[in-house]
Backbone as JSON, one array per atom type, in Angstrom:
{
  "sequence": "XXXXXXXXXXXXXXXXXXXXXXXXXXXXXXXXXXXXXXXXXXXXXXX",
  "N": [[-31.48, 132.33, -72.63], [-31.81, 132.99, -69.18], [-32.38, 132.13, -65.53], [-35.18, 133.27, -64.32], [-35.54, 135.23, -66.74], [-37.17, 137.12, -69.13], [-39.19, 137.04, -72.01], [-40.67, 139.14, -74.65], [-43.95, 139.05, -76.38], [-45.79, 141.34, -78.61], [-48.55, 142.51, -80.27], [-50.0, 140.2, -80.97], [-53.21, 138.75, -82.39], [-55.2, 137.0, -80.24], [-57.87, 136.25, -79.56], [-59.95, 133.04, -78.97], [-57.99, 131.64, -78.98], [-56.89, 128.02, -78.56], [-55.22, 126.22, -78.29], [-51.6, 126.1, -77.32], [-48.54, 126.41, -78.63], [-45.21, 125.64, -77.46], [-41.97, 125.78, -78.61], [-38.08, 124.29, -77.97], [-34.98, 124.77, -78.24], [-32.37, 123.08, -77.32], [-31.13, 122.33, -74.13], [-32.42, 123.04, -70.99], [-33.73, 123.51, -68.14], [-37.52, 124.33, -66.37], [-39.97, 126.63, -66.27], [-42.74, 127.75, -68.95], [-44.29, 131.0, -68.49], [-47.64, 131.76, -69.69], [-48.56, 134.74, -70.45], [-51.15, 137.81, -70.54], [-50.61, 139.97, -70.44], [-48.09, 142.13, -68.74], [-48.33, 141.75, -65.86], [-49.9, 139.96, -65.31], [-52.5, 137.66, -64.71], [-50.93, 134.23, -64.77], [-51.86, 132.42, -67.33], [-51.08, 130.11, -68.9], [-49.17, 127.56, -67.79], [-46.26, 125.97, -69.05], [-44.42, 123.42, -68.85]],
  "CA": [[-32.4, 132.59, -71.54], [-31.6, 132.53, -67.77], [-33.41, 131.43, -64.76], [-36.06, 134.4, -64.28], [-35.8, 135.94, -67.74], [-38.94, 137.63, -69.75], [-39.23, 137.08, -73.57], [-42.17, 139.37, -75.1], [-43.89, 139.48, -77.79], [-46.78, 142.13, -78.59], [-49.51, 142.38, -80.9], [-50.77, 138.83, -81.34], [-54.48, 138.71, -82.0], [-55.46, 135.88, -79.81], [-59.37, 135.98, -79.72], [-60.63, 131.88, -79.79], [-57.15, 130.29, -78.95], [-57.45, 127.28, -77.86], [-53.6, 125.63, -77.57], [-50.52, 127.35, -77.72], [-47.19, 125.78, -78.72], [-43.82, 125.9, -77.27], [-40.84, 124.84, -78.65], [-37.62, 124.73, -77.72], [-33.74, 123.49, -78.31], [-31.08, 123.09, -76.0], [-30.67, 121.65, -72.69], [-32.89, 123.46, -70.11], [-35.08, 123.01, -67.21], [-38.05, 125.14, -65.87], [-41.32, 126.57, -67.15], [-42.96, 129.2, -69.19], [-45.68, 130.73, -68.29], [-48.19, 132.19, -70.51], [-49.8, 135.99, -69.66], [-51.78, 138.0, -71.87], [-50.2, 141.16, -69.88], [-46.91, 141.92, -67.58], [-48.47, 141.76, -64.84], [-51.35, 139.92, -65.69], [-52.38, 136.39, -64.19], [-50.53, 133.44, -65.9], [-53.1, 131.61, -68.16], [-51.0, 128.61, -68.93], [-47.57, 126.85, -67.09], [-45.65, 125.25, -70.06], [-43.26, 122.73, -68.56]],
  "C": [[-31.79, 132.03, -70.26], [-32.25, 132.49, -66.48], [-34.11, 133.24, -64.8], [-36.26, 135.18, -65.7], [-36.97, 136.2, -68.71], [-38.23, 137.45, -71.07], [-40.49, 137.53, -73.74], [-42.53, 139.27, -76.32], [-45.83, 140.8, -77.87], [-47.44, 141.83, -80.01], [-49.88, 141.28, -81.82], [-52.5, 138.81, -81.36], [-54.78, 137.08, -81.22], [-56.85, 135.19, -79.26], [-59.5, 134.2, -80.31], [-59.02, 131.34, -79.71], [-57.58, 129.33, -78.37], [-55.84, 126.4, -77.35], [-52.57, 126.6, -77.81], [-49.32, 126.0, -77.86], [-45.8, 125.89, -78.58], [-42.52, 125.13, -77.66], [-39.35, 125.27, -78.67], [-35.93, 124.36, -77.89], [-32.85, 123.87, -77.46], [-31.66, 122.36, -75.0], [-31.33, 122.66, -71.64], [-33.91, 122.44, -69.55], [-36.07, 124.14, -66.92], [-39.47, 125.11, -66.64], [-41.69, 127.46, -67.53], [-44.06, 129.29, -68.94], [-46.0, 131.75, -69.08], [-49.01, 133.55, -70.0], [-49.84, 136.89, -70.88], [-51.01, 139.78, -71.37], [-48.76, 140.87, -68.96], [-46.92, 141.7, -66.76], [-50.03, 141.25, -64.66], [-51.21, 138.43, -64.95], [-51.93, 135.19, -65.65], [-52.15, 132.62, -65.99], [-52.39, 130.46, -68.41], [-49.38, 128.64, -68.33], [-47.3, 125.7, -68.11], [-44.35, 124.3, -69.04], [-42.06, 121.81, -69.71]]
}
């Protein structure tokens, strides 16, 4: 992954989440952010 890059994933039912978990290895900085769409408002900023 490099600075700006999208990772998707599709058909997650996600009705009643309540955390989400990111994890990650290597040596980076930055943050992900969480949207339920492409163009949708982020719902969570993972740092």
């Amino acid at each position: 992954m490099r600075d700006s890059a999208t990772a998707g994933f599709k058909y997650f039912h996600c009705d009643g989440i309540r955390r989400v978990k990111i994890k990650v290895r290597g040596y980076c900085r930055g943050t992900f952010d969480v949207k339920t769409s492409w163009d949708g408002p982020v719902l969570l900023e993972a740092i």
